[in-house]
C-alpha positions in Angstrom: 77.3 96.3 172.7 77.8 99.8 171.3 80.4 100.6 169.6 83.2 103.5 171.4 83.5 106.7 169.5 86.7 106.3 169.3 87.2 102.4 167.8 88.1 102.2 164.7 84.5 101.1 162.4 84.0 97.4 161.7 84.2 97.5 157.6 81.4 95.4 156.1 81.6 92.3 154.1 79.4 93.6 151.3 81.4 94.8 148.7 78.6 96.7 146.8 78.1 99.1 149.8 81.9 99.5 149.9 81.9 100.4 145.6 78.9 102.8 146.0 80.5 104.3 149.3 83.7 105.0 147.7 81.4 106.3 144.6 80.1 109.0 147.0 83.2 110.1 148.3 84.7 110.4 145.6 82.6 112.3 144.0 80.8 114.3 146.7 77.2 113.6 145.1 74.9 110.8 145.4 74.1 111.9 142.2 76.6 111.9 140.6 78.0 108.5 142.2 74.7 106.5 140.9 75.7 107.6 137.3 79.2 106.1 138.4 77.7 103.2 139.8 75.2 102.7 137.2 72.2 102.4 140.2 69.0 105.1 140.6 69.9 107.6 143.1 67.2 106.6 145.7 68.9 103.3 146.2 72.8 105.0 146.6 71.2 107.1 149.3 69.8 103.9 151.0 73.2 101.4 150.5 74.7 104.7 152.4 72.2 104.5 155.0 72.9 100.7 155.2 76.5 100.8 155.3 75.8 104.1 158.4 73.8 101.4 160.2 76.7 98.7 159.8 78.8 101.0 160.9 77.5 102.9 163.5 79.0 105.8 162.0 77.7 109.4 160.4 79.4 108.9 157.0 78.1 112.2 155.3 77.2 115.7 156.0 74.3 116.2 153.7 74.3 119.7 152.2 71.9 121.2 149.5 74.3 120.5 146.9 76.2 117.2 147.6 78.0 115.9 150.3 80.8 116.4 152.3 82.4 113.3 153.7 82.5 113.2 158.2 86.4 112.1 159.7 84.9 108.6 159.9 84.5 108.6 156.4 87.6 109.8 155.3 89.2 107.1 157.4 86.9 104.6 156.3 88.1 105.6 152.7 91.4 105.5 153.3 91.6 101.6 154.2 89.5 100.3 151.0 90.0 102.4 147.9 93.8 100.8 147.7 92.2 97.1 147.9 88.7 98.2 145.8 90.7 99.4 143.3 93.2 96.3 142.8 90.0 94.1 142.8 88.4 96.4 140.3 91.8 96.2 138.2 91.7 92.2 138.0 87.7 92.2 137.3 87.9 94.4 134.6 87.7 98.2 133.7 83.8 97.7 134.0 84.0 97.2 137.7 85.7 100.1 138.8 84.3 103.4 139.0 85.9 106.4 136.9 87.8 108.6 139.6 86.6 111.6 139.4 89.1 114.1 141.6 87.8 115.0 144.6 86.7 118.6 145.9 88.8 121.1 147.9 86.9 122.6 150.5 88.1 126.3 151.3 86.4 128.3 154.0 87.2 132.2 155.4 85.5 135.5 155.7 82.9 136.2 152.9 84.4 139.4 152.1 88.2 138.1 151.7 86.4 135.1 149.6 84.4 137.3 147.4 87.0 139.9 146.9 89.8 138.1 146.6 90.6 134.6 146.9 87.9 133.4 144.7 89.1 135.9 141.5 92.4 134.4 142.3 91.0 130.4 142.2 89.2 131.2 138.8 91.8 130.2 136.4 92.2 127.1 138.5 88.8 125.8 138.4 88.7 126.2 134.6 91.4 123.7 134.8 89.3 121.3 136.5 89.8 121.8 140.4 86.8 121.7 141.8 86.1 124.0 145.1 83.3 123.9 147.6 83.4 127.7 149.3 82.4 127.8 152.8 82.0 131.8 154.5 82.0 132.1 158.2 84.2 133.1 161.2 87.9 132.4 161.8 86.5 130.4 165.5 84.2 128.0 163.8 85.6 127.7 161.0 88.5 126.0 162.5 86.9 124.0 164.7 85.5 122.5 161.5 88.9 122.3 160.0 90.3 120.2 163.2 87.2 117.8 162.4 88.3 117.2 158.8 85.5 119.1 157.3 87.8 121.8 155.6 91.2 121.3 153.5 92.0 125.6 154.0 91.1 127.9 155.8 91.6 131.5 155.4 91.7 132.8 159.3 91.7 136.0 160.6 93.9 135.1 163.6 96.6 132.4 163.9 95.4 128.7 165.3 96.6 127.9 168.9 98.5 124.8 169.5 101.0 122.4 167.1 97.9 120.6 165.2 97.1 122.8 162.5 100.0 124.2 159.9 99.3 127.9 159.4 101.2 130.1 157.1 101.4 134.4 157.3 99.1 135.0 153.8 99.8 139.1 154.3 98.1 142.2 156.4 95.2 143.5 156.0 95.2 147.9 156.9 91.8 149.0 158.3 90.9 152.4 157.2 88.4 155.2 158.2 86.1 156.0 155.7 83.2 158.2 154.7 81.3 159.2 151.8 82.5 163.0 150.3 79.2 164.7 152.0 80.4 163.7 155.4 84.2 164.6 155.0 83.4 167.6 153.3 81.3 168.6 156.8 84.7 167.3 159.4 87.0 169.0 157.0 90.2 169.7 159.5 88.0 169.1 162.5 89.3 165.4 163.6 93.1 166.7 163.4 91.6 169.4 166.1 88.7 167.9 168.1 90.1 164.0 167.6 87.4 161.9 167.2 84.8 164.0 169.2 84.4 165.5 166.2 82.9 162.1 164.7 79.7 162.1 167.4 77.5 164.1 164.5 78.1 161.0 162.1 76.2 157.9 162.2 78.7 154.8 162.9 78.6 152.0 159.7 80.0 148.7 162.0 80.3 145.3 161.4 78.9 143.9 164.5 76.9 145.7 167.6 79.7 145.1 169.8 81.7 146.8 167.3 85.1 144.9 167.2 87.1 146.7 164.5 86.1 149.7 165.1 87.1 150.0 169.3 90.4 148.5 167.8 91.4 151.3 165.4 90.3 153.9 168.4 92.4 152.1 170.8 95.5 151.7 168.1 95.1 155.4 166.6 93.4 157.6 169.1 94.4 155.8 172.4 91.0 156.2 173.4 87.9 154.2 174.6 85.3 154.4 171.9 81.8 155.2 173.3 79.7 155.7 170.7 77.1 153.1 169.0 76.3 151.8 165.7 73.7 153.7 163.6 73.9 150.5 161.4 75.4 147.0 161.8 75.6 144.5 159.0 77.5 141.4 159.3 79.2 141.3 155.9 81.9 144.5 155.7 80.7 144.5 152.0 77.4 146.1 152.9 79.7 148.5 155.6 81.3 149.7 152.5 78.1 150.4 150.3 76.0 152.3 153.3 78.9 154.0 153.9 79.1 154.8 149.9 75.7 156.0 150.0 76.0 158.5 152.6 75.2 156.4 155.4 78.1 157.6 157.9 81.5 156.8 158.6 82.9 152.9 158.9 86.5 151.1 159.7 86.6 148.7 157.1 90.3 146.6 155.4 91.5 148.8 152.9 91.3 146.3 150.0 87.7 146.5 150.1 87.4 150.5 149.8 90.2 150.6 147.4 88.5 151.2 144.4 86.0 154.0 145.9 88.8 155.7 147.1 90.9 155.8 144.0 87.4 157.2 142.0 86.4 159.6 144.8 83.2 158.1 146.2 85.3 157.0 149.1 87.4 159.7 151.5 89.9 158.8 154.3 89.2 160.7 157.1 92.2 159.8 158.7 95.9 159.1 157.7 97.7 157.7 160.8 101.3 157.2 160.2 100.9 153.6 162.1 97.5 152.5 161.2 96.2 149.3 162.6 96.2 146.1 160.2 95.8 141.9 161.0 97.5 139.4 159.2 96.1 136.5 157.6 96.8 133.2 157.8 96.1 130.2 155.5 95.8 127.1 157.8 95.8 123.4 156.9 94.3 120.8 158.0 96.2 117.5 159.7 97.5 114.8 157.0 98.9 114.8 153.7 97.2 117.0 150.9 96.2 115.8 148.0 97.8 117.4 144.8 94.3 119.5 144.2 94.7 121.1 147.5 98.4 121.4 147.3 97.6 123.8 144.3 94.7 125.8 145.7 97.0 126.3 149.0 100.0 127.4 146.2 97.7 129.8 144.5 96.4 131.3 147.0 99.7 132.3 148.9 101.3 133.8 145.0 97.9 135.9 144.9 98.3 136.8 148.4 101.3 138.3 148.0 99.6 140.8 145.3 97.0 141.3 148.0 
């Protein structure tokens, strides 16, 4: 009979499976569990594929570096390293694998990643937390976190419904940009035309449908943008360097503009006295954190607040 995806997994008798699985998850390497486990990588892999079978579950996402443990393994660890480890305690020290702490796994926009929350982790890692970085969009990304494949998530808007814990990180301003040929060319013409006067300049956006930048029209202009992009690139890093280079004009966060406006190579073409901004959110995911998560999510809301 098959097994309901909802039951709770039948644990195996076989207690080597069960050390080598535990191996895995707490390391988040096959690799590096076969040099726990003193056994040749190859056969890890297949006791995992074993204990999958056995269980009729998925127990690990592989990635091209390590592992990253599925909800039915989390659970699965959860009811045996208590008992594994009592039984390794009694056997001796030689039965039981060192614990090495496990990763936190911290996903959000590349750019906010890059920019900032990484620089701000640095000091952190050194000390021995380790972090597995995942880029993408605020959607998916939570979606992921609901399945338990994220501890964090840095999202762009806040989570609907009571499941996920999600805490204001700061606001982010958006800002209208352009190299110093351009402004030098609309000099006093926006204040008079309004943003006619931008249909000469190529449009640097983010996406084709261009999200952020009908957002600030509508915010600051009160206005129906109905222009297109002259050049999209998913990853507001590259908006900023086209943009640098001449390439047109772009609404990008300020934080990643600041330091080409402060040295010139960056003008603001607009000043609004209420310009548009989004606030961030770091979200959790369901369940107690462990202390390595605790202080990534710490960390990350003092550096915020520098942000």
């Amino acid at each position: 009979m098959s097994q309901s995806p909802d039951a709770e997994p039948a644990v195996p008798a076989d207690l080597n499976l069960l050390r080598t699985f535990l191996a895995v998850h707490r390391s988040g390497s096959f690799t590096a569990a076969a040099r726990l486990v003193g056994l040749s990588q190859p056969t890890v892999t297949s006791q995992i594929r074993a204990l999958e079978r056995q269980t009729g579950r998925e127990l690990f996402e592989r990635k091209p570096r390590g592992v990253t443990p599925t909800p039915a393994a989390d659970e699965l660890a959860g009811r045996i390293a208590d008992p594994l480890d009592a039984l390794a305690a009694v056997t001796g020290p030689g039965a039981r694998p060192p614990k090495a702490a496990e990763p936190v796994h911290l996903a959000g926009p590349a750019e906010l990643l890059g920019t900032l929350a990484l620089p701000a982790l640095a000091p952190l890692v050194a000390e021995g937390i380790r972090l597995r970085v995942t880029p993408g969009l605020t959607g998916p990304l939570l979606e992921e976190l609901r399945a338990g494949r994220h501890d964090l998530v840095i999202a762009t808007d806040r989570p609907r419904g009571r499941a996920l814990t999600a805490v204001p990180m700061g606001d982010e301003e958006f800002v209208l940009v352009a190299a110093p040929v351009w402004a030098g060319r609309l000099a006093g013409r926006l204040a008079v035309e309004g943003p006619s006067a931008l249909h000469e300049v190529p449009l640097v956006a983010y996406a084709e449908d261009l999200p952020i930048v009908r957002r600030y029209w509508r915010h600051v202009f009160d206005r129906r943008l109905v222009c297109h992009a002259a050049l999209t690139v998913p990853d507001l890093r590259g908006v900023v360097s086209a943009v640098t280079a001449g390439a047109g004009y772009a609404v990008v966060p300020r934080y990643l503009c600041a330091a080409g406006l402060a040295s010139g190579a960056l003008v603001l073409l607009d000043e609004p006295a209420d310009p548009p901004i989004n606030t961030g959110y770091l979200v959790q995911r369901p369940g107690v954190p462990g202390p390595a998560v605790a202080r990534v999510r710490e960390r990350l809301l003092e550096a915020a607040r520098e942000w």
